[in-house]
PDB file of N, H, CA, C and O in Angstrom:
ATOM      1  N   UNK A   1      41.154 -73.622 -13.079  1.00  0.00           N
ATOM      2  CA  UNK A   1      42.068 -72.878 -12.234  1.00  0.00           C
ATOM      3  C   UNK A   1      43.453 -73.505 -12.338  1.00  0.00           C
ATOM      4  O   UNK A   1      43.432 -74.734 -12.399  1.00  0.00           O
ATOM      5  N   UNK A   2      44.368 -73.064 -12.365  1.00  0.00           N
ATOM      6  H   UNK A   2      44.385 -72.065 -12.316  1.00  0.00           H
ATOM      7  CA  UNK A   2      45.922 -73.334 -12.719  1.00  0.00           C
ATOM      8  C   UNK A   2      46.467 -73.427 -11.450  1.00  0.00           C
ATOM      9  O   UNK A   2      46.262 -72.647 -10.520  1.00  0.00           O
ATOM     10  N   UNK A   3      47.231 -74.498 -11.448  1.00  0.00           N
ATOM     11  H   UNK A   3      47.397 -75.132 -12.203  1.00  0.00           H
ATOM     12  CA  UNK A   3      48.036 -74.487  -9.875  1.00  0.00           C
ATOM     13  C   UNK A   3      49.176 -73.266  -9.633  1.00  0.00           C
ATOM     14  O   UNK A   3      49.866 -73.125  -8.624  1.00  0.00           O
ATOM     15  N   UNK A   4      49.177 -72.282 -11.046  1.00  0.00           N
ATOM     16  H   UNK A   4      48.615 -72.397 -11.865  1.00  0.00           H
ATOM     17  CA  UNK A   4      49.742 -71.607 -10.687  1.00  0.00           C
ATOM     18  C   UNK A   4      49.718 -70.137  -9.767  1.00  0.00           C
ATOM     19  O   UNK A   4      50.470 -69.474  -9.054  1.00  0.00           O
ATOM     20  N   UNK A   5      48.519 -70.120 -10.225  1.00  0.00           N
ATOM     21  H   UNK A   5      47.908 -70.659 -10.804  1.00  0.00           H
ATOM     22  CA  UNK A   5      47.649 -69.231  -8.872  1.00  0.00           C
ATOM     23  C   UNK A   5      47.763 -69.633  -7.164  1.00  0.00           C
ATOM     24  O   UNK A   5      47.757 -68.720  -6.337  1.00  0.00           O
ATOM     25  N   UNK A   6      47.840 -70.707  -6.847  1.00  0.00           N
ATOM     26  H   UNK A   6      47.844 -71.448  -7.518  1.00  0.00           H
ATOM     27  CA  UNK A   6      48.097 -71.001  -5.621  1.00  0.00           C
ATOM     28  C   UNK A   6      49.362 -70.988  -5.149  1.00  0.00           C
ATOM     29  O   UNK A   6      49.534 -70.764  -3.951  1.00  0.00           O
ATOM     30  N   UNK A   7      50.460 -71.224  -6.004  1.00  0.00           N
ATOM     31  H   UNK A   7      50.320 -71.405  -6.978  1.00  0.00           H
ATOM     32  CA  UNK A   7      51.718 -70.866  -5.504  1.00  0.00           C
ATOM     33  C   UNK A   7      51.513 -69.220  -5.974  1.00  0.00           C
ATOM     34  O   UNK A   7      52.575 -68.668  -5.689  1.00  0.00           O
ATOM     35  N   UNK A   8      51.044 -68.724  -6.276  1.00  0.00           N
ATOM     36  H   UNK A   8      50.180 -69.172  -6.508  1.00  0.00           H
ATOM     37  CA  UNK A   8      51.441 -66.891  -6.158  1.00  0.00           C
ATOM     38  C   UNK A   8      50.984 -66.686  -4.892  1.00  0.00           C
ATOM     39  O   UNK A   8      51.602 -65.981  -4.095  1.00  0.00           O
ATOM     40  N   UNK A   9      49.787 -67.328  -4.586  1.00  0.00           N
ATOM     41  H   UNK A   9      49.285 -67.901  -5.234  1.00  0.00           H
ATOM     42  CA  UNK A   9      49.137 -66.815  -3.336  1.00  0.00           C
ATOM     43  C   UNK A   9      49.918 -67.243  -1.903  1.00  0.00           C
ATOM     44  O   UNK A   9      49.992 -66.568  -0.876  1.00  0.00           O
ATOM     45  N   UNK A  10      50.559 -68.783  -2.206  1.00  0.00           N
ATOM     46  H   UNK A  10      50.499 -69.331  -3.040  1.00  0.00           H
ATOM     47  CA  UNK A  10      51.403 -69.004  -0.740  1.00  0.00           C
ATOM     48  C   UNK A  10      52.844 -68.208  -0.847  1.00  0.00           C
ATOM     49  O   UNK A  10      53.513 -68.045   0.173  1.00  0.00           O
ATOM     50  N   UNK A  11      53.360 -67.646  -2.321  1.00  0.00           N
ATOM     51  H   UNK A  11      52.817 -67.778  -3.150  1.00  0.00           H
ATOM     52  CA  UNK A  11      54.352 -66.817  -2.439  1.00  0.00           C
ATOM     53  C   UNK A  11      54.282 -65.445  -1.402  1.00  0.00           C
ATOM     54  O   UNK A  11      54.915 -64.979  -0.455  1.00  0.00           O
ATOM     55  N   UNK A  12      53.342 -65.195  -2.051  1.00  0.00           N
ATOM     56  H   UNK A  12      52.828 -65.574  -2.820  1.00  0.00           H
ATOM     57  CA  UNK A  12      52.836 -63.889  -1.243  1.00  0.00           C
ATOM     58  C   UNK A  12      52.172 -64.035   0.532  1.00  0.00           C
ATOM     59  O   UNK A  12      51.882 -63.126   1.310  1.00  0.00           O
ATOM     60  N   UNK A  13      52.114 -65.248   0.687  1.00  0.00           N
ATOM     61  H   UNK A  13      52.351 -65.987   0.055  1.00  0.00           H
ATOM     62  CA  UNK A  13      51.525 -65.241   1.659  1.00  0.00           C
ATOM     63  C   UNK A  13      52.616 -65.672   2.951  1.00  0.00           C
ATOM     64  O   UNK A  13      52.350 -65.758   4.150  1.00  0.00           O
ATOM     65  N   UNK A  14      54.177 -65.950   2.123  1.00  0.00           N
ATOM     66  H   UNK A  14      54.394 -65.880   1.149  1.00  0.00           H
ATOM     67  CA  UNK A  14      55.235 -66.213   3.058  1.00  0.00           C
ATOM     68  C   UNK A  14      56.340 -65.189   3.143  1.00  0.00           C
ATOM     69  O   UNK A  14      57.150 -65.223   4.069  1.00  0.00           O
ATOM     70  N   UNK A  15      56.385 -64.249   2.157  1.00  0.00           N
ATOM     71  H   UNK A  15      55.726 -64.222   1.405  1.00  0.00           H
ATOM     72  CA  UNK A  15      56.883 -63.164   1.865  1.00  0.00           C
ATOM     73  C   UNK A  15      56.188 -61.955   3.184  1.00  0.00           C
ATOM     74  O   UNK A  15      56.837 -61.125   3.821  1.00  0.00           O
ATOM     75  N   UNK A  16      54.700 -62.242   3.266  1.00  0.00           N
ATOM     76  H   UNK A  16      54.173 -62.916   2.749  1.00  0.00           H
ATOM     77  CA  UNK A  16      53.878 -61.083   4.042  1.00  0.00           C
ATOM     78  C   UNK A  16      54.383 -61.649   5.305  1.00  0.00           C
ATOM     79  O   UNK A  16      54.676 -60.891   6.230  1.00  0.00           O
ATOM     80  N   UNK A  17      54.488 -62.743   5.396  1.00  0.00           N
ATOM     81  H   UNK A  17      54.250 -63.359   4.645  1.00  0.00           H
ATOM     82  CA  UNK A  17      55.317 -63.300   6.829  1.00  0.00           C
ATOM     83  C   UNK A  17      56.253 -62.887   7.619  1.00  0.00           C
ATOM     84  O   UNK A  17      56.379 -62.599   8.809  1.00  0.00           O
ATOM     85  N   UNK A  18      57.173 -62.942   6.236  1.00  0.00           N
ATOM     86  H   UNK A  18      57.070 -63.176   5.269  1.00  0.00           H
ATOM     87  CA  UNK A  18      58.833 -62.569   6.517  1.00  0.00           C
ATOM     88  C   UNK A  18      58.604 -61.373   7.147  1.00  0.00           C
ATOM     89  O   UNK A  18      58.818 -60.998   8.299  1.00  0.00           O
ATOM     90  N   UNK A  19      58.122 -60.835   6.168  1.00  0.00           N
ATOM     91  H   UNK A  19      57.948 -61.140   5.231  1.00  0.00           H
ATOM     92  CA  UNK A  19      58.226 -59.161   6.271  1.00  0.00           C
ATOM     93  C   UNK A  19      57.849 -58.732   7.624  1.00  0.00           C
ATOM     94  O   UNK A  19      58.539 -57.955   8.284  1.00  0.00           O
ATOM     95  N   UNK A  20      56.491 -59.368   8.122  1.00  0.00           N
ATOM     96  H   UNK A  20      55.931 -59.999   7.586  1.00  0.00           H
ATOM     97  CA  UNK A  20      55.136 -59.003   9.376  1.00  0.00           C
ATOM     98  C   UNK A  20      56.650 -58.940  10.563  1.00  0.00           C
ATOM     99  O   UNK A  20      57.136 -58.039  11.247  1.00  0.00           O
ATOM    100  N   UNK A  21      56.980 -60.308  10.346  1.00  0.00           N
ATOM    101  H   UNK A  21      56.585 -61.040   9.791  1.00  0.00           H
ATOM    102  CA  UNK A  21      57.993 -60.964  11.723  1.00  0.00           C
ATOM    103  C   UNK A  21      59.217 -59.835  11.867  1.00  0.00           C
ATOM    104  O   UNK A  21      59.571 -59.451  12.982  1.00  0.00           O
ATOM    105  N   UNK A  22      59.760 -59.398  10.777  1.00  0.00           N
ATOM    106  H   UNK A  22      59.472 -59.710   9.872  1.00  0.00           H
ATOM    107  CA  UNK A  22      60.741 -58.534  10.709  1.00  0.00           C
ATOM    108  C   UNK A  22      60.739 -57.341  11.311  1.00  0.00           C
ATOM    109  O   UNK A  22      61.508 -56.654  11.984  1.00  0.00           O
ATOM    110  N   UNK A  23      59.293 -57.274  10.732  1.00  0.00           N
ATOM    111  H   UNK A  23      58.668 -57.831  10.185  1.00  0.00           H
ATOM    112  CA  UNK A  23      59.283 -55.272  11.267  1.00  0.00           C
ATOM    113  C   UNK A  23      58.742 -55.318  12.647  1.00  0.00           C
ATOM    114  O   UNK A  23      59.211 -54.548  13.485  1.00  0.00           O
ATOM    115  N   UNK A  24      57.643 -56.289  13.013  1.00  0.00           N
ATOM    116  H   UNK A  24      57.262 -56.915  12.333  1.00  0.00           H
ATOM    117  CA  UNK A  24      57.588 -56.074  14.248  1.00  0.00           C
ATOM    118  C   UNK A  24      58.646 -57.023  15.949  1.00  0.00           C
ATOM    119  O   UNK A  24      58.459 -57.091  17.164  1.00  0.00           O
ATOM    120  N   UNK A  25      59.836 -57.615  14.816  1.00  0.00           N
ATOM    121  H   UNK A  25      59.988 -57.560  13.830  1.00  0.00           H
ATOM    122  CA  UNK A  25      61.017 -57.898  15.711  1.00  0.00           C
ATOM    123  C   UNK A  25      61.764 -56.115  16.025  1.00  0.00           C
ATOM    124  O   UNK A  25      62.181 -55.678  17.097  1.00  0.00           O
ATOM    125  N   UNK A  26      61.722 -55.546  14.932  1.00  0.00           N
ATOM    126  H   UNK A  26      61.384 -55.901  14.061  1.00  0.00           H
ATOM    127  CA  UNK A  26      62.589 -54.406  14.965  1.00  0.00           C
ATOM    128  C   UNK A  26      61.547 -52.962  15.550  1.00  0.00           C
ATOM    129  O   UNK A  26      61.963 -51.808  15.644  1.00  0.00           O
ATOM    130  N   UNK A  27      60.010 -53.478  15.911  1.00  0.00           N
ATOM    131  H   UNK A  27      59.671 -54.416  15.834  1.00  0.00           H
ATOM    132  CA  UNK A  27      59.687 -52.587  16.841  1.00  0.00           C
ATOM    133  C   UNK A  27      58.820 -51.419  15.763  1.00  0.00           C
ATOM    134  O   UNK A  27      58.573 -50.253  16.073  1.00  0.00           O
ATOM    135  N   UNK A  28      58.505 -51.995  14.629  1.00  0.00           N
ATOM    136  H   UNK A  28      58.705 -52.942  14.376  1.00  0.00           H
ATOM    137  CA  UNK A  28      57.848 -50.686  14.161  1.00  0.00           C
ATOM    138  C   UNK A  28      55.991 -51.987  13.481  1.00  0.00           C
ATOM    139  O   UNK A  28      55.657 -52.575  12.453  1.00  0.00           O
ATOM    140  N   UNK A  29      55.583 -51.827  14.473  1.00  0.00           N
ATOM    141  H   UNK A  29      55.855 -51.349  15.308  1.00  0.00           H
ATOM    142  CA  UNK A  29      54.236 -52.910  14.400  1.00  0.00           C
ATOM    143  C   UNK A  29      53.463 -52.250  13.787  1.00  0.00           C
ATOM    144  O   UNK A  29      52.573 -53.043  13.477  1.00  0.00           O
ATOM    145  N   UNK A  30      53.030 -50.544  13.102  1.00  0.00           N
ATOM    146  H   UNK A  30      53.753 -49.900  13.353  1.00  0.00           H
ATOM    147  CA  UNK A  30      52.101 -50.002  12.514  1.00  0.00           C
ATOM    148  C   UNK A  30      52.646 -50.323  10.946  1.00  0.00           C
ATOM    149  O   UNK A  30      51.899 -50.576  10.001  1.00  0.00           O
ATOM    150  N   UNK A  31      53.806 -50.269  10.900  1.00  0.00           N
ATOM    151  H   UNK A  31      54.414 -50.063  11.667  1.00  0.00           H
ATOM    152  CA  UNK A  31      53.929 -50.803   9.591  1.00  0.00           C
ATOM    153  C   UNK A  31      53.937 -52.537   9.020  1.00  0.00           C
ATOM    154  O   UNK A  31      53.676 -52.938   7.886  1.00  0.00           O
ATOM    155  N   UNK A  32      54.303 -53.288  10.150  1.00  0.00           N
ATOM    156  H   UNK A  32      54.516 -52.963  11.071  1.00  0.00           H
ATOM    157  CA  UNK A  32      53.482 -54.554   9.876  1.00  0.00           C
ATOM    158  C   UNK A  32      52.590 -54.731   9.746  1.00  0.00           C
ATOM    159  O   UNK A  32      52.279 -55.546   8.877  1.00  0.00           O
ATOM    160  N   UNK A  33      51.518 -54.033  10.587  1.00  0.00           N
ATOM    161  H   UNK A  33      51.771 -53.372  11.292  1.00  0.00           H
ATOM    162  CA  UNK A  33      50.383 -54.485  10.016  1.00  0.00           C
ATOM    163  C   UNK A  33      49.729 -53.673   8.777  1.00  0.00           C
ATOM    164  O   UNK A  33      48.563 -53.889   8.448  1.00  0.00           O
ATOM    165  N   UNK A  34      50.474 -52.806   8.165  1.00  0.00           N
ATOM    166  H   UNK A  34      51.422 -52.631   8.433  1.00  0.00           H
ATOM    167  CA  UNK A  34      50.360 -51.941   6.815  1.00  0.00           C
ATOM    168  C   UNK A  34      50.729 -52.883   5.586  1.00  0.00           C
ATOM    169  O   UNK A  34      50.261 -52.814   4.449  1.00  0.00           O
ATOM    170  N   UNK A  35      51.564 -53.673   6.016  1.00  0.00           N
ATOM    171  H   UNK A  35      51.943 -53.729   6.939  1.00  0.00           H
ATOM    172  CA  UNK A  35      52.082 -54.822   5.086  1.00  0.00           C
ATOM    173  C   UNK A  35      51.605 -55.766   5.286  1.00  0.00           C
ATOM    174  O   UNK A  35      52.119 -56.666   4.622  1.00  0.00           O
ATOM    175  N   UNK A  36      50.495 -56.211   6.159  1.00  0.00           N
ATOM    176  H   UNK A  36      50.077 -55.480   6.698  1.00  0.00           H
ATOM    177  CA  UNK A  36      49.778 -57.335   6.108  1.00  0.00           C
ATOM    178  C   UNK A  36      48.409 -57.100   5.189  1.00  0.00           C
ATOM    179  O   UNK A  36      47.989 -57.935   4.387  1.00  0.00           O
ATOM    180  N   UNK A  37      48.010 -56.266   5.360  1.00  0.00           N
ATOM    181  H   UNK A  37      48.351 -55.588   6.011  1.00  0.00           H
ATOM    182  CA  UNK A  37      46.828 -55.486   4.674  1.00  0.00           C
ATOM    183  C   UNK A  37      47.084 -55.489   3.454  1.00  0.00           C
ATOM    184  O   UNK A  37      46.338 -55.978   2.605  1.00  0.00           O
ATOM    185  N   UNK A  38      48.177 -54.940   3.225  1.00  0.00           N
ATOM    186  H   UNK A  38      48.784 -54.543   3.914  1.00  0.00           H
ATOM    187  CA  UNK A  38      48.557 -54.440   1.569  1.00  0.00           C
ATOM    188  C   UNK A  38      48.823 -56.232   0.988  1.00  0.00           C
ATOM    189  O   UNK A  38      48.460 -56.305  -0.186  1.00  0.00           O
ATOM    190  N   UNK A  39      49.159 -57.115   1.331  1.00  0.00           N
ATOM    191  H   UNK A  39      49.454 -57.055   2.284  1.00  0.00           H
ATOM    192  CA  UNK A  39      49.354 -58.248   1.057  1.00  0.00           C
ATOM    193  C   UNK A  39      47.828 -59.188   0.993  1.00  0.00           C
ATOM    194  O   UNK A  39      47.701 -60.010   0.085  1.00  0.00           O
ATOM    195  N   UNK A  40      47.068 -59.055   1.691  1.00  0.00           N
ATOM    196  H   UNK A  40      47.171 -58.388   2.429  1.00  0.00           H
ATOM    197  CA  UNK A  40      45.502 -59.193   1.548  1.00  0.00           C
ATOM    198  C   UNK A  40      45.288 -58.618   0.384  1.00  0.00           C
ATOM    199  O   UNK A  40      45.037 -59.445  -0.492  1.00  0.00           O
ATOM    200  N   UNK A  41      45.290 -57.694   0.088  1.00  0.00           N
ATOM    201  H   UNK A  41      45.495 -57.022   0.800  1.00  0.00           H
ATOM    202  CA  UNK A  41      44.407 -56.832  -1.129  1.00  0.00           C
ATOM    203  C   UNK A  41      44.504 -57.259  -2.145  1.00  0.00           C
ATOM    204  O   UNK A  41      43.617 -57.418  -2.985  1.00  0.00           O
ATOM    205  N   UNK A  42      46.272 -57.652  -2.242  1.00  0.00           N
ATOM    206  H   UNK A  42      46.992 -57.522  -1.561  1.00  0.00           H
ATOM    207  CA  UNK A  42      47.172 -57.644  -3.437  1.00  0.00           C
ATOM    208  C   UNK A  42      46.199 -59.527  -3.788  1.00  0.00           C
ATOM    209  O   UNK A  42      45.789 -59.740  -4.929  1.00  0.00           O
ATOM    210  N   UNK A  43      46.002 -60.583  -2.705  1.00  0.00           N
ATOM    211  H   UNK A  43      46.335 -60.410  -1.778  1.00  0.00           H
ATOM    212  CA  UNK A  43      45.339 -61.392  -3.050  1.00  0.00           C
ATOM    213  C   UNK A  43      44.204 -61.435  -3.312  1.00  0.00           C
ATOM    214  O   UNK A  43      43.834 -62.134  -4.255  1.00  0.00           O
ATOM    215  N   UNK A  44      43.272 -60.672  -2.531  1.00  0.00           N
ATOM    216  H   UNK A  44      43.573 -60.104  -1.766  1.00  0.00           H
ATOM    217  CA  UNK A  44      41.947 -60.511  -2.658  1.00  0.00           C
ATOM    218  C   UNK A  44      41.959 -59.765  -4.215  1.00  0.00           C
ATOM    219  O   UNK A  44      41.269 -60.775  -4.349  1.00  0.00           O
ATOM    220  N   UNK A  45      41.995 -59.430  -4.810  1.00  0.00           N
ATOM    221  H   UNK A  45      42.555 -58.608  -4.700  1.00  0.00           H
ATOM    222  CA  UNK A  45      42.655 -58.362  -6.266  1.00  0.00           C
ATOM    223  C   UNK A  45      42.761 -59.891  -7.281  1.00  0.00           C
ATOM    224  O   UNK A  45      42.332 -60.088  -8.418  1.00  0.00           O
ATOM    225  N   UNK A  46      43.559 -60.879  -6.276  1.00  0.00           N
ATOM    226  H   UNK A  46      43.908 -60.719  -5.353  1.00  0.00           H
ATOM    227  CA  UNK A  46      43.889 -61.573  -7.631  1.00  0.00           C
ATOM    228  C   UNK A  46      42.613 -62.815  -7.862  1.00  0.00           C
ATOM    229  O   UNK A  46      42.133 -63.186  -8.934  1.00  0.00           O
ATOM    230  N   UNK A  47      42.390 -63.128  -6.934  1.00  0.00           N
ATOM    231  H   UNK A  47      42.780 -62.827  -6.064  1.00  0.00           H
ATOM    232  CA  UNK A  47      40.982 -63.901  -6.547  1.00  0.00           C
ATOM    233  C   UNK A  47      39.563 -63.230  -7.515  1.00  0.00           C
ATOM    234  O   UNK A  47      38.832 -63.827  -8.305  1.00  0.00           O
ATOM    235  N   UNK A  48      39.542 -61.673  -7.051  1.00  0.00           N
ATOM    236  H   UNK A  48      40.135 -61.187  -6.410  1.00  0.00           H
ATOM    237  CA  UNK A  48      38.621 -61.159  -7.796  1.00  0.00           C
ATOM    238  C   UNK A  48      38.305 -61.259  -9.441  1.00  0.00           C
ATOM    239  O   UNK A  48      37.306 -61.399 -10.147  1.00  0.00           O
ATOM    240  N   UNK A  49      39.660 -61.115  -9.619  1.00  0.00           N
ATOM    241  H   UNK A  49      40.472 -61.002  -9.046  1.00  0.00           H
ATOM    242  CA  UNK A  49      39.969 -61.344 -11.524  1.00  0.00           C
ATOM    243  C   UNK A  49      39.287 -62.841 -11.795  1.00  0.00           C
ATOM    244  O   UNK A  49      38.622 -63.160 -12.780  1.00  0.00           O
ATOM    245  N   UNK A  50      39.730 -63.892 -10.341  1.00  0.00           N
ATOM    246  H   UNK A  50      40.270 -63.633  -9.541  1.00  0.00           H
ATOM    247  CA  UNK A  50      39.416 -65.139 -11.403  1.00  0.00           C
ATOM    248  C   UNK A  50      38.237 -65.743 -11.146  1.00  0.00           C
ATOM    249  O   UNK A  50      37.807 -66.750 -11.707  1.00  0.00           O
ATOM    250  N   UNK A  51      37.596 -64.969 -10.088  1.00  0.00           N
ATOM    251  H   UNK A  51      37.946 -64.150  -9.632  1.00  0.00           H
ATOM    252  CA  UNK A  51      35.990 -64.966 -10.169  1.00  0.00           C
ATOM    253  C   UNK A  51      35.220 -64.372 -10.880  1.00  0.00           C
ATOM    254  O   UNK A  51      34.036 -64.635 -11.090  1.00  0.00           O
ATOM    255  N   UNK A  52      35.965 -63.380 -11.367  1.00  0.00           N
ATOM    256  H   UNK A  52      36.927 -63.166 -11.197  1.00  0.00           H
ATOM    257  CA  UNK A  52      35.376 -62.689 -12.619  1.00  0.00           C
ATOM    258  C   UNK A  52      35.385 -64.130 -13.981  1.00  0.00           C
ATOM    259  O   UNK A  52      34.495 -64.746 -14.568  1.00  0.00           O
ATOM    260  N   UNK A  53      36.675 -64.156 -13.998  1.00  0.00           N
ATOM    261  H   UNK A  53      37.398 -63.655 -13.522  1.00  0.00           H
ATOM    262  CA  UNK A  53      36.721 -64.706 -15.118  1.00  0.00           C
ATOM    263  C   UNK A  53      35.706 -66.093 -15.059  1.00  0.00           C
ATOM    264  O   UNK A  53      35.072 -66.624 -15.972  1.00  0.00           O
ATOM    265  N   UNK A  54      35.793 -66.386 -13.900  1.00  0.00           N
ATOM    266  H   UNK A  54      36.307 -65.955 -13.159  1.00  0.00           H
ATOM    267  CA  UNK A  54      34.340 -67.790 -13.845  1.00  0.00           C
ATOM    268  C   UNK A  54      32.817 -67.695 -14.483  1.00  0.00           C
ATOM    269  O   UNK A  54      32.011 -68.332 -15.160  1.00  0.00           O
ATOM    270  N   UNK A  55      33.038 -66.195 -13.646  1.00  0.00           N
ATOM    271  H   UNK A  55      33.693 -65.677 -13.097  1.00  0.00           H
ATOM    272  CA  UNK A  55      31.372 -65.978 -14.287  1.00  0.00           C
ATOM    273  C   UNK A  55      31.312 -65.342 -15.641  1.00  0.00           C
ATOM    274  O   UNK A  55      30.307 -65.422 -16.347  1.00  0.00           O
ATOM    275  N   UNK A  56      32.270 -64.786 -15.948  1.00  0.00           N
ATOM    276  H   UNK A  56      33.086 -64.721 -15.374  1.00  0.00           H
ATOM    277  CA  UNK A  56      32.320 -65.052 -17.681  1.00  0.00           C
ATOM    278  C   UNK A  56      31.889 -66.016 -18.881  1.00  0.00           C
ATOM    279  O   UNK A  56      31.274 -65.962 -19.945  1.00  0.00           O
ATOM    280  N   UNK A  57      32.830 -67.266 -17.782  1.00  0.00           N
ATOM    281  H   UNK A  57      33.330 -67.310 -16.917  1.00  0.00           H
ATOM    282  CA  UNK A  57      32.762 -68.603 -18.467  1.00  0.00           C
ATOM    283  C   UNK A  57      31.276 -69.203 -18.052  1.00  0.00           C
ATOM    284  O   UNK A  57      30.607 -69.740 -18.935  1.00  0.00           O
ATOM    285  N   UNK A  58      30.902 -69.134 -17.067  1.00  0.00           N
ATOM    286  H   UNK A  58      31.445 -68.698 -16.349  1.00  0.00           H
ATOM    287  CA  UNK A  58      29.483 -69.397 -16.700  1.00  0.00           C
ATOM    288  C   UNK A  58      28.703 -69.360 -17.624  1.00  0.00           C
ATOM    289  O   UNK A  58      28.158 -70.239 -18.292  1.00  0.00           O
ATOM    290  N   UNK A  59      28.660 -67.704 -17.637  1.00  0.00           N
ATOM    291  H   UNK A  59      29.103 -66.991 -17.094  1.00  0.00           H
ATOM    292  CA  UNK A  59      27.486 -67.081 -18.610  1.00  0.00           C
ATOM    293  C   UNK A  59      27.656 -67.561 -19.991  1.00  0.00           C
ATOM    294  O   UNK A  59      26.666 -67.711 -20.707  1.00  0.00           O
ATOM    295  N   UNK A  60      29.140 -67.874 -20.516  1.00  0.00           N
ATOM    296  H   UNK A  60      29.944 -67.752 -19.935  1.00  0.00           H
ATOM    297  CA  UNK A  60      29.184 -68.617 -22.284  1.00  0.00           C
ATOM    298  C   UNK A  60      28.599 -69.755 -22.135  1.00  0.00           C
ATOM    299  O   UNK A  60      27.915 -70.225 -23.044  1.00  0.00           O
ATOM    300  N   UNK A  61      28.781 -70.412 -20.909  1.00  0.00           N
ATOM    301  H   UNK A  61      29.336 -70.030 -20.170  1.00  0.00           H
ATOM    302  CA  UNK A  61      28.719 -72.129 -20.818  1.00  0.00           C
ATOM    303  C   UNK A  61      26.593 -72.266 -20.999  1.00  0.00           C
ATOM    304  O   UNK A  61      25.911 -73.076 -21.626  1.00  0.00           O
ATOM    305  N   UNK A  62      26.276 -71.320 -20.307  1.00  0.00           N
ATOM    306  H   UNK A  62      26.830 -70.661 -19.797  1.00  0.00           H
ATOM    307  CA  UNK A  62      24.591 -71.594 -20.421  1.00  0.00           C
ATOM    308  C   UNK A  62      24.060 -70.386 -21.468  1.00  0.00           C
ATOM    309  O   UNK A  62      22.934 -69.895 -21.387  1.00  0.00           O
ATOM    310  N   UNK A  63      25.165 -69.960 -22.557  1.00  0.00           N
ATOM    311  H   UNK A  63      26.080 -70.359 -22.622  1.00  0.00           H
ATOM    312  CA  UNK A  63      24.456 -68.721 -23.726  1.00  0.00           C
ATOM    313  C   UNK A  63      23.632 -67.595 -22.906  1.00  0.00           C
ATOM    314  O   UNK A  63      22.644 -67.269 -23.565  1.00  0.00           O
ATOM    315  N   UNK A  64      23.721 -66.893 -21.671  1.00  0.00           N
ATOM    316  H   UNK A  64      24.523 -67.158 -21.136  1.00  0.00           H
ATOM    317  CA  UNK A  64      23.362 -66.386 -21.514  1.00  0.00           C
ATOM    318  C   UNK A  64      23.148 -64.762 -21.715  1.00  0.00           C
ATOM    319  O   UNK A  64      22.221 -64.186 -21.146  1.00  0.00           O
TER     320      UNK A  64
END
């Protein structure tokens, strides 16, 4: 795993911040939490790829 994956994820995960604090300072809270969600996915999405890619490597590592 690359440390560069973890800074995408706290990238994204201070960006979904900004954003959350912003919109619901300015009073529109259905779309914060539309942008908190969409910011989950967008990680959960990237997580998925590299669990994929584990069990890829898994399955070469024991010839399966």
């Amino acid at each position: 795993m690359d440390i560069d994956l973890v800074f995408k994820i706290a990238a994204i995960g201070i960006i979904v911040a900004v954003l959350n604090q912003l919109l619901i300072r300015s009073g529109r809270e259905d779309q914060a939490m539309m942008t908190t969600i969409a910011g989950l996915v967008v990680v959960l999405t990237m997580l998925v790829r590299q669990i994929s890619e584990l069990f890829v490597l898994i399955e070469a590592l024991f010839d399966l």
